[in-house]
MDAnalysis code that builds the backbone (N, CA, C; Angstrom):
import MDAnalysis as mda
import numpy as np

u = mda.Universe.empty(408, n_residues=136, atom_resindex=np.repeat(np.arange(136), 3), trajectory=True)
u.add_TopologyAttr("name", ["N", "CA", "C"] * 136)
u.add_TopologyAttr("resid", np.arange(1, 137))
u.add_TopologyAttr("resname", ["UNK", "UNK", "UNK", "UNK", "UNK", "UNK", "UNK", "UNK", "UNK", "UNK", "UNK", "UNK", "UNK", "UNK", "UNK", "UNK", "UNK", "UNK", "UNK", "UNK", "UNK", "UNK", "UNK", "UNK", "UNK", "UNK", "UNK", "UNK", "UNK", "UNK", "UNK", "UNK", "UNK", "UNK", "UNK", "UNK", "UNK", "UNK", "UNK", "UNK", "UNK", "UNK", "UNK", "UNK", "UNK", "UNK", "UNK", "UNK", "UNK", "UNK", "UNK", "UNK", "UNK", "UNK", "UNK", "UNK", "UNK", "UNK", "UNK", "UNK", "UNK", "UNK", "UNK", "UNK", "UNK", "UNK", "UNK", "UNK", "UNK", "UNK", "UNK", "UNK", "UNK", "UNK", "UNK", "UNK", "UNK", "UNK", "UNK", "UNK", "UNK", "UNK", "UNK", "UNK", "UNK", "UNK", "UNK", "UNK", "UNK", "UNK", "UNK", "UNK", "UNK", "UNK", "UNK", "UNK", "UNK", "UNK", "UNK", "UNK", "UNK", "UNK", "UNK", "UNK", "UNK", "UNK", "UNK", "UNK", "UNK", "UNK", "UNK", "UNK", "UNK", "UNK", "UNK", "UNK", "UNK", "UNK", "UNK", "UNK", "UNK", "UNK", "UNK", "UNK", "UNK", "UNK", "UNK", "UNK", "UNK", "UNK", "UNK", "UNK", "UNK", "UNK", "UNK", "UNK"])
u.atoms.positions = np.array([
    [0.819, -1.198, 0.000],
    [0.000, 0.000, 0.000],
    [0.858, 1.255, 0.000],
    [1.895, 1.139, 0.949],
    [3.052, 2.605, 0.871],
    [4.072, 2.118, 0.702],
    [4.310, 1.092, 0.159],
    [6.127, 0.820, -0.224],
    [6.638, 0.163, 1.243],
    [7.678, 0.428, 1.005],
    [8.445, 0.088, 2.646],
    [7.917, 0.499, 4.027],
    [8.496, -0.188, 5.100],
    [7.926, 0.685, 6.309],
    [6.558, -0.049, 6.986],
    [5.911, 0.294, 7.718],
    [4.885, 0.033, 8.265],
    [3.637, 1.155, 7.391],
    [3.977, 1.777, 7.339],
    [2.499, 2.961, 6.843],
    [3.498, 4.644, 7.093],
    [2.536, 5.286, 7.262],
    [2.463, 6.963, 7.073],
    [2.060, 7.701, 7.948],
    [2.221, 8.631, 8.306],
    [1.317, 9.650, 9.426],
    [0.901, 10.564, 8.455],
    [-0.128, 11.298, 8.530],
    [-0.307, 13.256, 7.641],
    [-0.250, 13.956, 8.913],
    [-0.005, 15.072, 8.573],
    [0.026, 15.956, 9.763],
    [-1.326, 16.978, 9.056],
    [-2.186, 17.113, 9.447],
    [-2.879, 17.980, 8.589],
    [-3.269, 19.814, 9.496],
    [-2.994, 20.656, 8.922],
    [-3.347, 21.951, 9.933],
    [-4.038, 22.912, 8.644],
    [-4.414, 23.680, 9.250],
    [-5.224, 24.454, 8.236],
    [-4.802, 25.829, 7.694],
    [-3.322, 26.006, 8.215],
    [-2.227, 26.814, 8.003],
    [-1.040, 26.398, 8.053],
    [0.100, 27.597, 7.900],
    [1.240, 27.168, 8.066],
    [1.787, 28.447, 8.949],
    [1.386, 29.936, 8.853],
    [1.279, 30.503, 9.039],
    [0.548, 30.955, 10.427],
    [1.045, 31.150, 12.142],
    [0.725, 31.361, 13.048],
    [0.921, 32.587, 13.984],
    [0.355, 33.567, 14.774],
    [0.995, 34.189, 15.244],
    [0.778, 33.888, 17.058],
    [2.267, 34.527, 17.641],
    [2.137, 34.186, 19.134],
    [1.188, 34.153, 19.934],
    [0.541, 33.244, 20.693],
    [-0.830, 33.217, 21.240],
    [-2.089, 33.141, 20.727],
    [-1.995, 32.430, 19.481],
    [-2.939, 32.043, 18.938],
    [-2.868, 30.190, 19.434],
    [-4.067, 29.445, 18.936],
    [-4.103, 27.558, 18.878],
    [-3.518, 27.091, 17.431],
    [-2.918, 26.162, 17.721],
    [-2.999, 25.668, 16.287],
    [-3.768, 24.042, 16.460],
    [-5.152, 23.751, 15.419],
    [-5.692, 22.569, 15.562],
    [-5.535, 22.337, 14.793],
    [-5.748, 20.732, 14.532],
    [-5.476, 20.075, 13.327],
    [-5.841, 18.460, 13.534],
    [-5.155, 17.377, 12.763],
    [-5.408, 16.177, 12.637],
    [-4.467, 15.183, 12.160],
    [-4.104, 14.232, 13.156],
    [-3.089, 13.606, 12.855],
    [-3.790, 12.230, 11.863],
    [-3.549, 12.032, 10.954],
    [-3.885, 10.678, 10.106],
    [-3.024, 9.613, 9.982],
    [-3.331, 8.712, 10.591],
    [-2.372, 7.528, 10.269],
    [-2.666, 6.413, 8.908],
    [-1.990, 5.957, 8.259],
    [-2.295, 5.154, 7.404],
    [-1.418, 4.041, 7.965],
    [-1.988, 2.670, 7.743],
    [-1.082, 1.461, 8.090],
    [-1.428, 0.280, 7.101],
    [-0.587, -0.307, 6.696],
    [-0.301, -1.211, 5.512],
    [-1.017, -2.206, 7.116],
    [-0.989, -2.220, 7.448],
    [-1.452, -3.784, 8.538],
    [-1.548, -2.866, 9.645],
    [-2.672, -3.901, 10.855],
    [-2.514, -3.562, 12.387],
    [-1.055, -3.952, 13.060],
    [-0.537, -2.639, 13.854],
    [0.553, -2.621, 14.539],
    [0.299, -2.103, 15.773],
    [1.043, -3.140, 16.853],
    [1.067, -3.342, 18.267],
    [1.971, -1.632, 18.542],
    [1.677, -0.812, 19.442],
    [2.533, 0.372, 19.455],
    [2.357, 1.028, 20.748],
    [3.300, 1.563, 21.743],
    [3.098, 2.235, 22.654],
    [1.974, 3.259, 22.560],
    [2.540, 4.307, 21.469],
    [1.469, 5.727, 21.907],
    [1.636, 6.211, 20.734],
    [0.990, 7.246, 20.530],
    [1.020, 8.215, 18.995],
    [0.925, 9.482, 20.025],
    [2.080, 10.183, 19.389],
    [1.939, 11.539, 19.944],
    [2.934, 12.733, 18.855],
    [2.064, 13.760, 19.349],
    [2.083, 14.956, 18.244],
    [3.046, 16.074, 19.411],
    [4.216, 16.348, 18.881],
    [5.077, 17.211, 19.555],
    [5.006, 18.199, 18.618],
    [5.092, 20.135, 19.744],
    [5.521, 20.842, 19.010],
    [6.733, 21.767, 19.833],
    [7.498, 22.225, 19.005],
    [9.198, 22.534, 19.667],
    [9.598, 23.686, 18.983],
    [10.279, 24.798, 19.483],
    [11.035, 25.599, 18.865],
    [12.579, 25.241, 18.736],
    [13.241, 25.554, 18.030],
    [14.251, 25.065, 18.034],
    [15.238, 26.227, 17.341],
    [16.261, 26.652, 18.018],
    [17.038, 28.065, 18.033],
    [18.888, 27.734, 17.524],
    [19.164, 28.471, 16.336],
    [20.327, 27.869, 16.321],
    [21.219, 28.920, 16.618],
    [22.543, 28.774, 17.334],
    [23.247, 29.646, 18.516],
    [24.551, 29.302, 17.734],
    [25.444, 30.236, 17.224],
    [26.641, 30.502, 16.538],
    [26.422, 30.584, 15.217],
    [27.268, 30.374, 14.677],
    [27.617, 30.732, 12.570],
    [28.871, 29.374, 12.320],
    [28.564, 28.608, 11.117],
    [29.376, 28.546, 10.357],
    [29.285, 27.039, 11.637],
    [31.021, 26.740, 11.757],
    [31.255, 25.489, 12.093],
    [30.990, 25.566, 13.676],
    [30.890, 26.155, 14.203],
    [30.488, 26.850, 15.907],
    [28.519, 26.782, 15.875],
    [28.101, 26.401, 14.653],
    [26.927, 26.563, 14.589],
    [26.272, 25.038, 15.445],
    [25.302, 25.018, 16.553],
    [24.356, 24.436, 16.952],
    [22.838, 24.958, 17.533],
    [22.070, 23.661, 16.999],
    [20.994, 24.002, 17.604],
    [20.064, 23.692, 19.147],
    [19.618, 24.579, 19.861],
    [19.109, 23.837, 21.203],
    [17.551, 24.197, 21.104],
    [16.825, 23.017, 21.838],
    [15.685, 23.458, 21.741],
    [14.818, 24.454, 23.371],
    [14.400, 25.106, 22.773],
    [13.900, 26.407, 23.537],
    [12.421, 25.824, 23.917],
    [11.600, 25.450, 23.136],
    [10.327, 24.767, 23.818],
    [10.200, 23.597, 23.174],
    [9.278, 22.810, 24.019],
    [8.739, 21.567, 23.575],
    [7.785, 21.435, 24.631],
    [5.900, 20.701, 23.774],
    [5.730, 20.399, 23.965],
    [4.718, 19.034, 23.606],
    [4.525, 17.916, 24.320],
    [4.197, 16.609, 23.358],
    [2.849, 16.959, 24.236],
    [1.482, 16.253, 23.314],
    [0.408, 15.348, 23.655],
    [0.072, 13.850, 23.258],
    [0.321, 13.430, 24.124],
    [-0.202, 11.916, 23.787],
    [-1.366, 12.055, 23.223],
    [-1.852, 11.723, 22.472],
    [-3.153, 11.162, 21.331],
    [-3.587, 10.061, 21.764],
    [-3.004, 8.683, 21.861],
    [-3.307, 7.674, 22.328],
    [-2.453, 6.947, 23.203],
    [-2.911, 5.936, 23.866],
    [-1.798, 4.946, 24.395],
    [-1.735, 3.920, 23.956],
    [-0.984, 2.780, 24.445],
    [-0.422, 1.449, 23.686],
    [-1.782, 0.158, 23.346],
    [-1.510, 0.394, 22.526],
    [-2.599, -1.198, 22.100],
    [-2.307, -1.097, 20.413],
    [-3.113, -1.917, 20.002],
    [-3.272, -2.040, 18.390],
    [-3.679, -1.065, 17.466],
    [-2.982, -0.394, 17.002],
    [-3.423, 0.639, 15.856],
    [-3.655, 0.215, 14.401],
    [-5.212, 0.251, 14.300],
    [-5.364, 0.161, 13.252],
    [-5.358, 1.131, 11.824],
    [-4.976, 2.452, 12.044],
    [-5.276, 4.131, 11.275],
    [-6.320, 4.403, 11.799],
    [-6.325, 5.511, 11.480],
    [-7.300, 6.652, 11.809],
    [-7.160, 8.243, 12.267],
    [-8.287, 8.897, 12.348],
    [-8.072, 10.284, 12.241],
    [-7.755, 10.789, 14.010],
    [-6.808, 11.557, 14.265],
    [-6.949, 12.138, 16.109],
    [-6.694, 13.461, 15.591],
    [-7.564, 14.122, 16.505],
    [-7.557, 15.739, 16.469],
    [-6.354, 15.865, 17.510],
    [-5.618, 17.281, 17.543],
    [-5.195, 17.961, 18.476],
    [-4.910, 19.192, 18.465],
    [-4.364, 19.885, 19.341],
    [-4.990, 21.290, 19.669],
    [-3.263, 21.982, 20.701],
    [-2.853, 22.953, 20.094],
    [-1.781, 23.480, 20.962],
    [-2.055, 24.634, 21.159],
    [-1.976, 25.135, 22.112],
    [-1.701, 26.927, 22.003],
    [-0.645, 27.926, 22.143],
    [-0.242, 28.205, 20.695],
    [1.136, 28.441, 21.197],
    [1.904, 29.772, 21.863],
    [2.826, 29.354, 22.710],
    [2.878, 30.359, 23.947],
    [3.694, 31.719, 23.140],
    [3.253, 32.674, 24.357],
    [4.191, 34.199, 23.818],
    [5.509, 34.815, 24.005],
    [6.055, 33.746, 24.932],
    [7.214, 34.375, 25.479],
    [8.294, 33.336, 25.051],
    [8.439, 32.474, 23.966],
    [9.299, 31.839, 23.842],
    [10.921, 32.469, 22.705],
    [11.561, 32.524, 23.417],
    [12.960, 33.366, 22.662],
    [13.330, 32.443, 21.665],
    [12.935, 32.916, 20.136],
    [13.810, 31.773, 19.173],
    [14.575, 32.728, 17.927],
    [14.629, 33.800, 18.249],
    [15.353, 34.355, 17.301],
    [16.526, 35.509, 18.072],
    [17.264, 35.202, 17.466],
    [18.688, 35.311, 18.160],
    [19.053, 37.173, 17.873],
    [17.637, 38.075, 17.063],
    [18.458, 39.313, 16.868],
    [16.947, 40.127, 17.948],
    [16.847, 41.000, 17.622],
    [15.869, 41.917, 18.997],
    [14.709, 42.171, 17.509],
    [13.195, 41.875, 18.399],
    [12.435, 41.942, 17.213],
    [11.594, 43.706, 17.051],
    [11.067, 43.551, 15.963],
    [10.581, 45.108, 15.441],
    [9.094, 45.078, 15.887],
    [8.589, 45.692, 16.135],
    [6.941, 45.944, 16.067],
    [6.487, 46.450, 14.924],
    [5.893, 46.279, 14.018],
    [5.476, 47.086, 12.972],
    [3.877, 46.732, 12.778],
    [3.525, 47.466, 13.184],
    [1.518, 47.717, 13.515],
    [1.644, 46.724, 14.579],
    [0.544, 45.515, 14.389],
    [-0.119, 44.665, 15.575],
    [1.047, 43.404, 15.289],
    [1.834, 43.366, 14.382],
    [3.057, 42.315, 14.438],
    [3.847, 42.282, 14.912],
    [4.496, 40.797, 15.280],
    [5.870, 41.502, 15.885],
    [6.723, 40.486, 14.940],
    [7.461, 40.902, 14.490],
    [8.970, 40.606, 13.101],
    [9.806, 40.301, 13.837],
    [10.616, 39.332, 13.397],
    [11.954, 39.198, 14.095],
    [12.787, 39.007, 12.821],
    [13.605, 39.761, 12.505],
    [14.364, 39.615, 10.896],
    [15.658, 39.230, 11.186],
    [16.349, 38.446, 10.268],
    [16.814, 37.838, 10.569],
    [16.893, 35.932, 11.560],
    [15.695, 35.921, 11.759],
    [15.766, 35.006, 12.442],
    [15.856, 34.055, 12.292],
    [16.291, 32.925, 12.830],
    [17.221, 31.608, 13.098],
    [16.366, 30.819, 13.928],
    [14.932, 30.888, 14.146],
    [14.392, 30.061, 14.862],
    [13.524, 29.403, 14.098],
    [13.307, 28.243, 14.519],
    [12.563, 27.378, 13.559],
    [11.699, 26.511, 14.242],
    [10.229, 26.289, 13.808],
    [9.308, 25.536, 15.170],
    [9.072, 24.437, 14.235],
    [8.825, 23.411, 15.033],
    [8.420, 22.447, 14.500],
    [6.828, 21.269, 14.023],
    [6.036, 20.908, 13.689],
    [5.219, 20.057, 14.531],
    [5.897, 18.270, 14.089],
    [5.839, 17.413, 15.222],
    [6.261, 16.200, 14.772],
    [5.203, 15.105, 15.368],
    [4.570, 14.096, 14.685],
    [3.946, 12.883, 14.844],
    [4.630, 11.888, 14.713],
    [4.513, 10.966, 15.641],
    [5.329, 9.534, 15.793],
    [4.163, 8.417, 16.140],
    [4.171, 7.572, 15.124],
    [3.466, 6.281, 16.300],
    [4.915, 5.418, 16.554],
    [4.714, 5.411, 18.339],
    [6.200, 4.752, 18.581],
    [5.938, 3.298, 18.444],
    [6.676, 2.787, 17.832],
    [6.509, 1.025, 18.017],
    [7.510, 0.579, 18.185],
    [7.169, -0.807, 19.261],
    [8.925, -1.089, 20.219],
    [9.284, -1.495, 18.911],
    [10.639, -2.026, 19.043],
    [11.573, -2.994, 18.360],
    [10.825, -2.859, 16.867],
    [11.150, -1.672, 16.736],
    [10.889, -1.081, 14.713],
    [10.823, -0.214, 14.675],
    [10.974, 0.716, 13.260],
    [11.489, 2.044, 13.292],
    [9.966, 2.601, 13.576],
    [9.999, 3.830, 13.954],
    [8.498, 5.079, 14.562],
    [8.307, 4.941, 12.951],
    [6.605, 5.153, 12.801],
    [6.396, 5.958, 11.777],
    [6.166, 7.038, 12.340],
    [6.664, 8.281, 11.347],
    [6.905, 9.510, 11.805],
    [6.751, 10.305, 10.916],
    [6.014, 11.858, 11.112],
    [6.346, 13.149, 10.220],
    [6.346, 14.442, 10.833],
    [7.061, 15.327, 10.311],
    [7.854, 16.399, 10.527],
    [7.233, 17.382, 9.873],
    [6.456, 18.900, 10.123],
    [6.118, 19.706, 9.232],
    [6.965, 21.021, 9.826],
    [7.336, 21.526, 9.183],
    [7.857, 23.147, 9.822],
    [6.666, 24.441, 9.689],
    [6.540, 24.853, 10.727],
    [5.292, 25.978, 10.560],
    [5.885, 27.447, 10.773],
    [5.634, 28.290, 10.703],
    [5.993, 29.716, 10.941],
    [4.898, 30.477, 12.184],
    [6.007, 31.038, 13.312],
    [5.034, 31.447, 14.366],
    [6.104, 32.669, 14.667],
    [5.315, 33.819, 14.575],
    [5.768, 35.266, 14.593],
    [4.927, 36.225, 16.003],
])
C-alpha cells in the first residue's frame, strides 16, 4: 500500500502561518499497511534556536511540547484531532524583534518551530512526520 515501512502519518493543519498566542488545531492521520502493536502516537511541538555561525553553529531546543493522542494497544489508522496553544514568550530568534503595527517581526531570524507525529513502536522504526510551521 506505501512501499516500505509500516504505513504513514499526515500531519494535517489548516495553516502554516501562526501568530504568538494564537491555537494551532489540526489532525493527525495515520495510514497502516497492517494492524501494529505500538506504545502511543503523539504529536510534539518545539522551537528550536540555532546559537553561533558557520562550524560553531548548533541548535538547542527552547520549547517543547508533546500530547499523547493515544496509548499502547493495536493501531489500526485513523483520524486524532489535536490542539496546541502556542505560547508568547518563547525566545527563538537570536536578533531583537521590530513591532510594525499589531506584528511583531523578528528579521533575521534563526528560529525554527516544529510540529512532529510519531506512532512509537517497540523494536521497529516510529512511523513519523515532521512539518515546519511559521510562528511570529
Amino acid at each position: 500500500m506505501f512501499g516500505l515501512g509500516k504505513g504513514k502519518l499526515e500531519i494535517r493543519i489548516p495553516k502554516k502561518d501562526y501568530l504568538r498566542g494564537e491555537s494551532i488545531e489540526g489532525t493527525i492521520v495515520l495510514h497502516l499497511n497492517q494492524p501494529v502493536q505500538a506504545r502511543e502516537l503523539r504529536v510534539v511541538l518545539s522551537a528550536i534556536k540555532n546559537t553561533g555561525s558557520g562550524r560553531n553553529s548548533s541548535f538547542v531546543t527552547v520549547y517543547e511540547r508533546k500530547l499523547v493522542l493515544d496509548g499502547e494497544h493495536v493501531y489500526r489508522g485513523g483520524d486524532y484531532r489535536f490542539k496546541f496553544d502556542i505560547p508568547e514568550g518563547v525566545p527563538v530568534s537570536s536578533k531583537p524583534k521590530l513591532q510594525i503595527g499589531p506584528v511583531k517581526v523578528f528579521p533575521g531570524s534563526r528560529g525554527i518551530w516544529l510540529l512532529n507525529a510519531s506512532l512509537d513502536i517497540p523494536n521497529s522504526f516510529d512511523v513519523s512526520k515532521n512539518i515546519r510551521i511559521n510562528i511570529s
